[in-house]
C-alpha positions in Angstrom: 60.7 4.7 -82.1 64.3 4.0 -81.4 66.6 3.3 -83.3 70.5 3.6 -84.0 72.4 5.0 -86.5 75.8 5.9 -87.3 78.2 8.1 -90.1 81.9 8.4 -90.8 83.7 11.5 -91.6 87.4 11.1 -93.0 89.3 13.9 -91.2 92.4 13.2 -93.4 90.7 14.0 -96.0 87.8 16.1 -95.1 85.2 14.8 -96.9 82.6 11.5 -95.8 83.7 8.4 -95.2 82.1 6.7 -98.1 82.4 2.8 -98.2 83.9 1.9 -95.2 82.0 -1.4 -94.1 80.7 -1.6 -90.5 80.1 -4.2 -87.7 77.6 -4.4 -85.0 77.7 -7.0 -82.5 75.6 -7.8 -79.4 77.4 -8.3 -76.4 75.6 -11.0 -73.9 77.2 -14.3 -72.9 79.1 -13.7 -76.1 79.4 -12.0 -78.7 76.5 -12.0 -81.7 77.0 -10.4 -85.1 73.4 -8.6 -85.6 74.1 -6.0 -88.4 76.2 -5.2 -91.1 76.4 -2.5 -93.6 78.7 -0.3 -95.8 78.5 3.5 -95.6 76.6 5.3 -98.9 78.9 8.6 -100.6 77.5 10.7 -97.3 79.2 8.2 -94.8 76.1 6.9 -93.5 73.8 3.7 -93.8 71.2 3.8 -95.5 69.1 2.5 -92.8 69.4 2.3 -89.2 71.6 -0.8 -87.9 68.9 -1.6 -85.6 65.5 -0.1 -84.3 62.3 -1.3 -83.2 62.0 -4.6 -81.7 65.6 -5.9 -82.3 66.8 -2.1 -80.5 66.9 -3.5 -76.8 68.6 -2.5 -73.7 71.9 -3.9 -73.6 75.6 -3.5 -74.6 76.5 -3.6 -78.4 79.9 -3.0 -80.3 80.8 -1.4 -83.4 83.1 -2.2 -85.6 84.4 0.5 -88.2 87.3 -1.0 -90.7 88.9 1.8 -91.2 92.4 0.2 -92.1 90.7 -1.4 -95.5 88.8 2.1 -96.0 92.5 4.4 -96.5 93.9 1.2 -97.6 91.2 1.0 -100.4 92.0 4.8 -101.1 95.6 4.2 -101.6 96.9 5.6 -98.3 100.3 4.5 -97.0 99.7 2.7 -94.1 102.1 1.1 -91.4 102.3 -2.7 -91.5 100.6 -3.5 -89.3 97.7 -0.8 -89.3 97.8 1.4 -86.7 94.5 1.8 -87.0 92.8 -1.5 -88.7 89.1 -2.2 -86.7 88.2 0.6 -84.9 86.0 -1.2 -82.3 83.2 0.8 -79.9 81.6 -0.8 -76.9 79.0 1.2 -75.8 75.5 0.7 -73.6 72.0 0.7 -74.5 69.7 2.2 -71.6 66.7 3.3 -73.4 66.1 1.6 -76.3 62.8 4.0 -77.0 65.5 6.4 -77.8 67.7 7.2 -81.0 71.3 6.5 -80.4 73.5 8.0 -83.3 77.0 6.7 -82.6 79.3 9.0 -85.0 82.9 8.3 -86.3 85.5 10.8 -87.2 88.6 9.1 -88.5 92.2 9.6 -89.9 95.2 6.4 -90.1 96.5 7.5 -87.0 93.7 8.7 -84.9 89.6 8.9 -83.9 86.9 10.2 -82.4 83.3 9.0 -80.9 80.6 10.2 -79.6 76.7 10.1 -79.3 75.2 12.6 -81.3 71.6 13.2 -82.4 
């Protein structure tokens, strides 16, 4: 079944990104809030953002607010953020499939990718 999930490491600090809320949006003839969650002391949902049914081809969005995470943490940030909402766009093409959509994360820089 597919499904897709998602994590947070904190490079600046190296340890998980615990706490940090997340977006996910459907992109269509708009744009449709479909999930939200916060990250457990690992950096990860506790379950899936979507699977099943509600996993469908199409185009989707995450949003990771990072600039309330390290602000939350009592970094010194820039005003304004640098980085506030890190915001993903990525495609769905196989919805039978798990899509893990990592985030590794400092104020001033990120990385993406689709792991498994």
């Amino acid at each position: 079944m597919g499904r897709l999930t998602t994590h947070v490491l904190d490079t600046a600090h190296g340890r998980p990104g615990a706490a940090m809320r997340i977006e996910l949006f459907r992109i269509a003839d708009g744009r449709e809030r479909v999930a939200a969650a916060t990250t457990n002391a690992n950096g990860r949902c506790e379950q899936p953002l979507l699977e099943g049914a509600a996993f469908a081809v199409g185009t989707y969005e995450l949003v990771f607010h990072a600039g309330d995470y390290f602000a939350s943490l009592g970094v010194k940030l820039s005003s304004p953020r640098f980085l506030d909402q890190v915001m993903i766009r990525f495609g769905v093409s196989d919805p039978a499939e798990h899509y893990h959509v990592p985030l590794l994360i400092s104020p001033y820089a990120y990385s993406i990718y689709r792991g498994s």
